[in-house]
KOLKOL-149368 format. One record per residue: residue number from 0; x, z, y of N, C-alpha, C, O in turn. Coordinates in steps of 0.02 Angstrom, whole numbers, plus 50000, padded with zeros to 5 digits. Layout:
// residues N
<keke NUM; <X; Z; Y>; <X; Z; Y>; <X; Z; Y>; <X; Z; Y>>
...
END
This chain:
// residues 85
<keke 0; <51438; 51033; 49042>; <51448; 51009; 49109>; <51435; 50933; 49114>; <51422; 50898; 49163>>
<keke 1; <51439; 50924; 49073>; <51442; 50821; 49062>; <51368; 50798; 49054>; <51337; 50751; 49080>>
<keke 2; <51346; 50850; 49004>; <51272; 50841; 48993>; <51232; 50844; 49090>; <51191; 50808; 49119>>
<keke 3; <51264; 50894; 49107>; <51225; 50918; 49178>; <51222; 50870; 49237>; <51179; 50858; 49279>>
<keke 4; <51294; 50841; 49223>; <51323; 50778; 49280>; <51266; 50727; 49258>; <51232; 50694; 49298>>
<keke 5; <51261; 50724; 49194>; <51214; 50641; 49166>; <51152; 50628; 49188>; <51130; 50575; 49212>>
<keke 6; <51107; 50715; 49170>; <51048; 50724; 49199>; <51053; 50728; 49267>; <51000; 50704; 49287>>
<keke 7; <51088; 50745; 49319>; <51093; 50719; 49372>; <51084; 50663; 49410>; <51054; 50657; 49463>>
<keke 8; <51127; 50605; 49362>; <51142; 50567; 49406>; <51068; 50512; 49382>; <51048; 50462; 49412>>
<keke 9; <51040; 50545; 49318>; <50978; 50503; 49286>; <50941; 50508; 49338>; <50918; 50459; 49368>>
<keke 10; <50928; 50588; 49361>; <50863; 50592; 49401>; <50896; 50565; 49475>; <50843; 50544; 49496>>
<keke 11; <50939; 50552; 49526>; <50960; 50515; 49575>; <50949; 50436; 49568>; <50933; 50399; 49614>>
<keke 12; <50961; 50413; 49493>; <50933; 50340; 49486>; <50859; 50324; 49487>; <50834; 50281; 49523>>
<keke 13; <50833; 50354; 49455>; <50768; 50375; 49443>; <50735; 50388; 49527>; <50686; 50355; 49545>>
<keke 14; <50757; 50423; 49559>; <50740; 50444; 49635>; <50727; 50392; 49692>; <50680; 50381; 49731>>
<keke 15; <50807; 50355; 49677>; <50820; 50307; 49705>; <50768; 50234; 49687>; <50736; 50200; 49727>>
<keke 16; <50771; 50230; 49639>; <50725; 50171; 49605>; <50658; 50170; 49630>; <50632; 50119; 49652>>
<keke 17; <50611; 50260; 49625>; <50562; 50262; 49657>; <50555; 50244; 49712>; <50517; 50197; 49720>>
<keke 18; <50593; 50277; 49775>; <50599; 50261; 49826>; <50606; 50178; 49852>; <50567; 50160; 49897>>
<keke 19; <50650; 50134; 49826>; <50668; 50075; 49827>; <50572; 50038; 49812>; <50540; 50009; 49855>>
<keke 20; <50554; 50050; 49753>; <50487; 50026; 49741>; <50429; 50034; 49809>; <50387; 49996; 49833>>
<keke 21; <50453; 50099; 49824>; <50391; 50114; 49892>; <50405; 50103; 49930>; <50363; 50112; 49975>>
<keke 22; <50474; 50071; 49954>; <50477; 50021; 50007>; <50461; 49981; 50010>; <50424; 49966; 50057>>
<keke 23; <50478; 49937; 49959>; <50439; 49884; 49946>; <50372; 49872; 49941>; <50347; 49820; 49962>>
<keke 24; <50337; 49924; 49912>; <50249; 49915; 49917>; <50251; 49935; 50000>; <50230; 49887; 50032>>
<keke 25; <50263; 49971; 50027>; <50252; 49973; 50128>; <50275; 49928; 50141>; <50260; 49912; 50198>>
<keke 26; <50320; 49879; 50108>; <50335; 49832; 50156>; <50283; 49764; 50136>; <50266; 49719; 50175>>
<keke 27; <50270; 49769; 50088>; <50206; 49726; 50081>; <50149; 49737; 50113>; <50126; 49696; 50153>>
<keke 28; <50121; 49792; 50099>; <50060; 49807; 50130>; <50067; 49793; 50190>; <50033; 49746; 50210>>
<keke 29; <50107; 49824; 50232>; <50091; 49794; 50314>; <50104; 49739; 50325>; <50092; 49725; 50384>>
<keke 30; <50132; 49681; 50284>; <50137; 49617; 50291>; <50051; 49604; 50273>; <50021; 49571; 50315>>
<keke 31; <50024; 49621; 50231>; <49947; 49596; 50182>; <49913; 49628; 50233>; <49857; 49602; 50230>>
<keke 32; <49911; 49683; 50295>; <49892; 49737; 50349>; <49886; 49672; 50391>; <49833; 49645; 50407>>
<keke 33; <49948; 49649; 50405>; <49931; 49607; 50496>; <49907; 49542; 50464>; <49893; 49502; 50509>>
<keke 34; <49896; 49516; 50404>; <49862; 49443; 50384>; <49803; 49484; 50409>; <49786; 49488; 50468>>
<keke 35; <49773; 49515; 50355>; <49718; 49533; 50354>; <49680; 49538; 50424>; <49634; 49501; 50441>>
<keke 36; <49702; 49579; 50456>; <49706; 49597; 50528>; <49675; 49516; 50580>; <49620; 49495; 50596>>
<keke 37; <49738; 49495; 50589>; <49748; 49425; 50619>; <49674; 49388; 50583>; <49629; 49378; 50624>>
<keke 38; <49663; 49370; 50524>; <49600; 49320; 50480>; <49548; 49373; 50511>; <49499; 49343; 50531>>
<keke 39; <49543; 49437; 50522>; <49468; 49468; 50543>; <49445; 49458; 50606>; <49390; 49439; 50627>>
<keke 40; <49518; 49482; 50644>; <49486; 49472; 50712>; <49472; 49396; 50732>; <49430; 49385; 50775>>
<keke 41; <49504; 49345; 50703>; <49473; 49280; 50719>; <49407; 49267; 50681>; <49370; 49225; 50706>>
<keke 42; <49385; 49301; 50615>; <49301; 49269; 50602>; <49285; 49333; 50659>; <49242; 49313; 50697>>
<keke 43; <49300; 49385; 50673>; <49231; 49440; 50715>; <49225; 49399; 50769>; <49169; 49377; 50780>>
<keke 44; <49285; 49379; 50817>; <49275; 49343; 50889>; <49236; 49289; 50876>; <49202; 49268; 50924>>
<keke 45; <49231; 49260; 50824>; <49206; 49203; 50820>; <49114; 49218; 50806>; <49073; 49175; 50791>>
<keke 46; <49103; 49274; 50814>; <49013; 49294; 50804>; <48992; 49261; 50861>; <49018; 49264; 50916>>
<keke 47; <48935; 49227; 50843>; <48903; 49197; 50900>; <48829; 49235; 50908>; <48782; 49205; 50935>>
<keke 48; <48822; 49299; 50884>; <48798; 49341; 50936>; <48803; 49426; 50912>; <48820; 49447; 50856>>
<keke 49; <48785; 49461; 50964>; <48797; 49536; 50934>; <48758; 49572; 50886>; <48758; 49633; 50888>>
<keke 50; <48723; 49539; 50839>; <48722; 49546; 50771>; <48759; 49517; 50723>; <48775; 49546; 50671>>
<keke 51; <48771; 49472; 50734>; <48832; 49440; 50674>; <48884; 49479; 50700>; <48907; 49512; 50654>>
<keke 52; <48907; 49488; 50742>; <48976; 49526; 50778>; <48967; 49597; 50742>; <49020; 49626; 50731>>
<keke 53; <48909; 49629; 50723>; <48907; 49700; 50699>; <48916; 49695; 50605>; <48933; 49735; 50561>>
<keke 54; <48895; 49629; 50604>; <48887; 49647; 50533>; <48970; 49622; 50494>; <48999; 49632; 50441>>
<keke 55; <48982; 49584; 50557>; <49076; 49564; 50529>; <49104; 49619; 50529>; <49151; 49626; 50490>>
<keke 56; <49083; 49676; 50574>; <49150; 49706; 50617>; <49120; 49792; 50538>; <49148; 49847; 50534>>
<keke 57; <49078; 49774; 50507>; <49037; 49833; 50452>; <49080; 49803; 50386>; <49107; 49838; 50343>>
<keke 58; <49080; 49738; 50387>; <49117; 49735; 50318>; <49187; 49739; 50321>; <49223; 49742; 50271>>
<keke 59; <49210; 49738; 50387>; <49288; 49753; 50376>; <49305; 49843; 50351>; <49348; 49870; 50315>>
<keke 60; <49243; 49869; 50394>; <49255; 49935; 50370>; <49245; 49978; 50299>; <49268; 50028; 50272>>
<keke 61; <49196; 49925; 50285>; <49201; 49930; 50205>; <49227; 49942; 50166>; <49220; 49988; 50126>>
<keke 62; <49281; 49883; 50171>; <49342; 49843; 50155>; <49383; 49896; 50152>; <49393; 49905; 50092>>
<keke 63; <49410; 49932; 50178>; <49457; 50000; 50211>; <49467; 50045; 50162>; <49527; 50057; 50151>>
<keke 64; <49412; 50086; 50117>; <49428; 50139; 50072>; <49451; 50100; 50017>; <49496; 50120; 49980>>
<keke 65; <49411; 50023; 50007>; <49444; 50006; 49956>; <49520; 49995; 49935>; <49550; 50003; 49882>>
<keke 66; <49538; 49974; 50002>; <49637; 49939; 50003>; <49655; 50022; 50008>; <49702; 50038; 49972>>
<keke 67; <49631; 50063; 50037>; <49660; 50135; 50042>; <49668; 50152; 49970>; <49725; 50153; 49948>>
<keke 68; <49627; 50164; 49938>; <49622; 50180; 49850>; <49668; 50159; 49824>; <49712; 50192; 49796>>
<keke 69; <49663; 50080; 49830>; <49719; 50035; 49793>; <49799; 50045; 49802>; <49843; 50037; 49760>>
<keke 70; <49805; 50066; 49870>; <49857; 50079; 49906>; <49875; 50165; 49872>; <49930; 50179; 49846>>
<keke 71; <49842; 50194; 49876>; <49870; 50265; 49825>; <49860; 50254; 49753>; <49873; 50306; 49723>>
<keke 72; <49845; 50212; 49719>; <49852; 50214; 49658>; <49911; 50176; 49644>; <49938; 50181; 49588>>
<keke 73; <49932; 50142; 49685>; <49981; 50112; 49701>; <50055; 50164; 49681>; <50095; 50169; 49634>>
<keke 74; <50044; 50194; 49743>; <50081; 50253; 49761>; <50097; 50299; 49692>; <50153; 50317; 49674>>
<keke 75; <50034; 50312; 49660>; <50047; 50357; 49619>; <50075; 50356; 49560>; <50089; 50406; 49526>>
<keke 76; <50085; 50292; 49543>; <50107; 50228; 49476>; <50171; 50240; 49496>; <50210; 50261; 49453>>
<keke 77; <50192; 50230; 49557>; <50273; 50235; 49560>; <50310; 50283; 49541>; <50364; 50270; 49514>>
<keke 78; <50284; 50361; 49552>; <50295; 50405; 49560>; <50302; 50442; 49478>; <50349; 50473; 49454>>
<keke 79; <50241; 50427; 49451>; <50240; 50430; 49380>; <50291; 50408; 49342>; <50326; 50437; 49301>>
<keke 80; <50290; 50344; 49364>; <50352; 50315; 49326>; <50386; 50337; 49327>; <50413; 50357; 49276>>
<keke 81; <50410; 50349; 49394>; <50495; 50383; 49413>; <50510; 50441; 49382>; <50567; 50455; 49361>>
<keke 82; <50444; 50486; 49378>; <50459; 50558; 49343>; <50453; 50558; 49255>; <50446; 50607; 49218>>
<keke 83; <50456; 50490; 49236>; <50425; 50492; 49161>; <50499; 50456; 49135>; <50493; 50426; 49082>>
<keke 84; <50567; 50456; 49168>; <50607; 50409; 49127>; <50640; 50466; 49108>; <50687; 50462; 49068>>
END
């Protein structure tokens, strides 16, 4: 029974810890989300004509799978961890 309570309360720390970590990475990212955000839309507005305006507004989209990737590998590091203690 003692053994059962221990592994319990391991995997609730363990749970908790994960969870606590992925708050923290969401709460970063959408902080690193509205910089990012805010620095783009001031160089795109700033195209002084609608070709530079297309080719700003192409590399932000670029940009996108990469922080996405990063952002689940992110994700998945936590998770690992949490299930590996």
């Amino acid at each position: 029974m003692n053994t059962q309570f221990a592994d319990l309360q391991k995997s609730s720390t363990q749970l908790l810890t994960g969870l606590q970590k992925l708050g923290q990475l969401n709460l970063e990212v959408a902080q690193a989300s509205f910089a990012d955000a805010s620095k783009a839309a001031q160089t795109i507005f700033a195209a002084k004509n609608p070709q530079e305006f297309a080719t700003l507004v192409a590399a932000e989209f670029k940009a996108a799978p990469a922080k996405a990737t990063a952002y689940g590998t992110q994700v998945r590091d936590i998770f690992t961890a949490a299930s590996q203690r």
